[in-house]
Structures are given as C-alpha cells and as structure tokens.
C-alpha positions as CSV (number, residue, x, y, z in Angstrom):
1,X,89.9,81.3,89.2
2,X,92.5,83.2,90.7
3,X,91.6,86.7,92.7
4,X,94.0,89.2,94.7
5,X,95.0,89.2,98.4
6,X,94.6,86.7,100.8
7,X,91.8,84.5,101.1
8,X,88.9,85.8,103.7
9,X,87.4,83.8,106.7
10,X,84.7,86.7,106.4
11,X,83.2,85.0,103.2
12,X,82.8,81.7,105.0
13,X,79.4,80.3,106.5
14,X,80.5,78.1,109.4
15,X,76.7,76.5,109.1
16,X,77.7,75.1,105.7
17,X,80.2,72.0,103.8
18,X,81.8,73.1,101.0
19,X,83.3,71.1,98.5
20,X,86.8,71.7,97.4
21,X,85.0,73.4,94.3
22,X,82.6,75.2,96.6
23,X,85.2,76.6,98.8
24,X,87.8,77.6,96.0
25,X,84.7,79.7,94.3
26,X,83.6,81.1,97.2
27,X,87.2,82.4,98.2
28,X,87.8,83.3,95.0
29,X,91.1,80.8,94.8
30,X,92.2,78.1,92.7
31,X,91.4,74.3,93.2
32,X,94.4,73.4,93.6
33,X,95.6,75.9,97.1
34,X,92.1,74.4,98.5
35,X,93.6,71.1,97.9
36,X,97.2,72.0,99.2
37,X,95.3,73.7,101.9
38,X,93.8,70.4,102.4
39,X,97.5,68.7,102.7
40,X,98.5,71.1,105.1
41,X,96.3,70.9,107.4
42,X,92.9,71.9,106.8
43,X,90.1,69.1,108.4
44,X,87.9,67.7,106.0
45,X,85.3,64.6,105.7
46,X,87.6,62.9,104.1
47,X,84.9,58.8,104.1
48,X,83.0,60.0,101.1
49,X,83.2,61.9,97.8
50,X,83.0,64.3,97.4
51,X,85.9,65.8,99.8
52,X,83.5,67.9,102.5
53,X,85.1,71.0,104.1
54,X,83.1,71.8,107.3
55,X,82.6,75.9,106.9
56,X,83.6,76.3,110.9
57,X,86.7,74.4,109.8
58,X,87.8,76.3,106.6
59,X,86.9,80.1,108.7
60,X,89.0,78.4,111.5
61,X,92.2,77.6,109.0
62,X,92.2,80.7,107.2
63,X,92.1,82.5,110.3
64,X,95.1,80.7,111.5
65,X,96.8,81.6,108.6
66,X,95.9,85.3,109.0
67,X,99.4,87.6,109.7
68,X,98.5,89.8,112.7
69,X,98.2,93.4,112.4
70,X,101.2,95.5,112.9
71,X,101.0,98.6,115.2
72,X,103.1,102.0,114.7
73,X,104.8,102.8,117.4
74,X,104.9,106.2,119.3
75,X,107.7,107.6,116.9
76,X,106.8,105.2,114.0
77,X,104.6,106.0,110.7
78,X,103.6,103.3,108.3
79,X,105.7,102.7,105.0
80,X,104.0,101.5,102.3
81,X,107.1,100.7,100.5
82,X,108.8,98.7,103.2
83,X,105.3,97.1,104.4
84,X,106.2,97.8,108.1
85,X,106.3,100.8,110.6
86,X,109.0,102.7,110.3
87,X,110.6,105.7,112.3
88,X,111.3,109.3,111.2
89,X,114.4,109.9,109.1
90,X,116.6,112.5,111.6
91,X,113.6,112.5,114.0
92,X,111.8,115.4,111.9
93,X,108.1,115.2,110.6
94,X,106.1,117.8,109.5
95,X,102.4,118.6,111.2
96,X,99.3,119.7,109.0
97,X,96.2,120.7,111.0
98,X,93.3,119.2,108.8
99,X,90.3,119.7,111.6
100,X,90.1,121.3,115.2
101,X,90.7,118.2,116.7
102,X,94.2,116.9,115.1
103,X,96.1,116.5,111.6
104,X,98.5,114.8,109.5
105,X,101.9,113.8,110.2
106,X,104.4,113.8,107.2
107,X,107.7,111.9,107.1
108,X,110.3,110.3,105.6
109,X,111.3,106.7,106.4
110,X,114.3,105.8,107.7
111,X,115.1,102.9,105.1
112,X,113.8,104.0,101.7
113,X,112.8,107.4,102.1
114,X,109.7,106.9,101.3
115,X,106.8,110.1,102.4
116,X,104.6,108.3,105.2
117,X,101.7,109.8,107.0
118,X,100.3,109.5,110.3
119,X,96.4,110.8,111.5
120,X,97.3,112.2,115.1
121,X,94.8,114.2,117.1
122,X,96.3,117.6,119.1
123,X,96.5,115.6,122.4
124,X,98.7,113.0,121.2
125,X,100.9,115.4,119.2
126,X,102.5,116.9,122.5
127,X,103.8,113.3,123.0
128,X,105.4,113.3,119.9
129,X,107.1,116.4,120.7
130,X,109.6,115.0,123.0
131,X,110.3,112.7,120.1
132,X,110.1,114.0,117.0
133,X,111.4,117.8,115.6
134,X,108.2,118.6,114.4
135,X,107.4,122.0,111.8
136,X,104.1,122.8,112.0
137,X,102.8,123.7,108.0
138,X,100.0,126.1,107.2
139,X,96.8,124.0,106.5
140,X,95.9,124.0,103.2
141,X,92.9,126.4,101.9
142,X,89.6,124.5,101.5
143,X,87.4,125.8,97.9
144,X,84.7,127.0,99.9
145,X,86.7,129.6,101.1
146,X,88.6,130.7,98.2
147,X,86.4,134.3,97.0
148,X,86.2,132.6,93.2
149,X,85.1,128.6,94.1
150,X,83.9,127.6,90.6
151,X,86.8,126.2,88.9
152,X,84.9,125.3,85.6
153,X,85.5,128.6,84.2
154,X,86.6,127.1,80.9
155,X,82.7,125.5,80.6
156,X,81.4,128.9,79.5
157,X,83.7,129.3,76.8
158,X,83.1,125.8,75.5
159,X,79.4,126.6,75.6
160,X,80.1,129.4,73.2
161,X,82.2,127.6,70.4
162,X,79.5,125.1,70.0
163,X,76.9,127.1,69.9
C-alpha cells in the first residue's frame, strides 16, 4: 500500500502500539519502509511477536526525519521548479495590488527562469524597494465590476435549439 509524500507524525496516536502492519496502514506506507524504518532506528518491543511500535515512538522518528521548512529571504521568492528560494532574475519583479492591504509579487528565478510569486502586504513592499526594480501592474478587473457580469450568454441560445 503505497501513498504519496512523506509519511505524517500527525496521523499517529502516541497513546497506542502499532504493529508493523498497523503502522504501515495507518501511514499509508509499505511493510517493508516500516520494517527498514525499524533497522534504522525506530524503537520497538522487540521480546514478543508481534513486533510493537510504541505510537510516541513512531510520531517521534518520523518527526526526526522531517526536512525543516525553508524560508524566503528578503529578496527571495519560492521556485517550485528548483524546490528552494530563489532570488530575482536582474533584481526586477513585478507588483499586483490584489486587496488594500498588499499584493502579489511576480518574478523570474535566477536558475531556471521559472515565474515565482510572492504575497507581500504594502508595508513590507517599501523594503523590497531598495532591493528589487519593482513595476507596479494595473490590478486586474474583478466580474462584479465589469457593466455585463453574466458570462453564460451562450446558455440562452442553447435553451432555444432544444426547445
């Protein structure tokens, strides 16, 4: 039973055992990485069989084994391609207000030049200022204030050729 992504402490009980079974379902993993787990490292009651993993135990491992969030740094966006914070190809980003309070932050990454976004509210934009080139970009128009909002024009004349 394999799943996606990296196993989750958050799924563990620490009140309960688990079996190697137990755990592998639960953590949606295969028997066998709950058993490698198990040879590298991972405490178990090991006297009896079943093999008992102690739940405070497993949460404990896997958060161990948990890679620590990355932070962006003042002139850094995240790039999804490269998987790490990246700065702004020739300094320049581009700055969309999306509420009162701040916007969006486009640029392109250094390494692959890959589009990146950053939130930023308007009080941490003047820091960027000093170093970024940022263009400020019209925000775009919202429906509700378009004078014709209803797109589904084309619904109407459906109605009629079935009629």
């Amino acid at each position: 039973m394999a799943g996606r992504g990296r196993a989750s402490w958050r799924l563990v009980k620490i009140h309960r055992n688990y079996t190697v079974d137990d755990a592998a379902r639960l953590l949606k993993v295969c028997k066998g990485t709950v058993r490698r787990w198990l040879k590298t490292g991972l405490p178990a009651l090991t006297d009896r069989k079943p093999l008992l993993i102690l739940g405070d135990d497993l949460a404990d491992y896997l958060k161990g084994r948990a890679k620590p969030r990355s932070t962006c740094g003042p002139a850094e966006c995240y790039c999804f391609k490269c998987r790490a914070p990246r700065k702004a190809a020739g300094a320049m980003a581009d700055f969309t207000p999306l509420t009162l309070a701040g916007g969006n932050l486009s640029a392109l990454c250094e390494n692959c030049g890959t589009l990146m976004h950053r939130r930023v509210s308007n009080a941490q934009l003047a820091s960027f200022h000093s170093i970024l080139d940022i263009s400020p970009r019209q925000a775009p128009p919202h429906l509700r204030d378009s004078p014709n909002p209803c797109v589904n024009v084309h619904l109407e004349k459906e109605a009629e050729n079935h009629a």
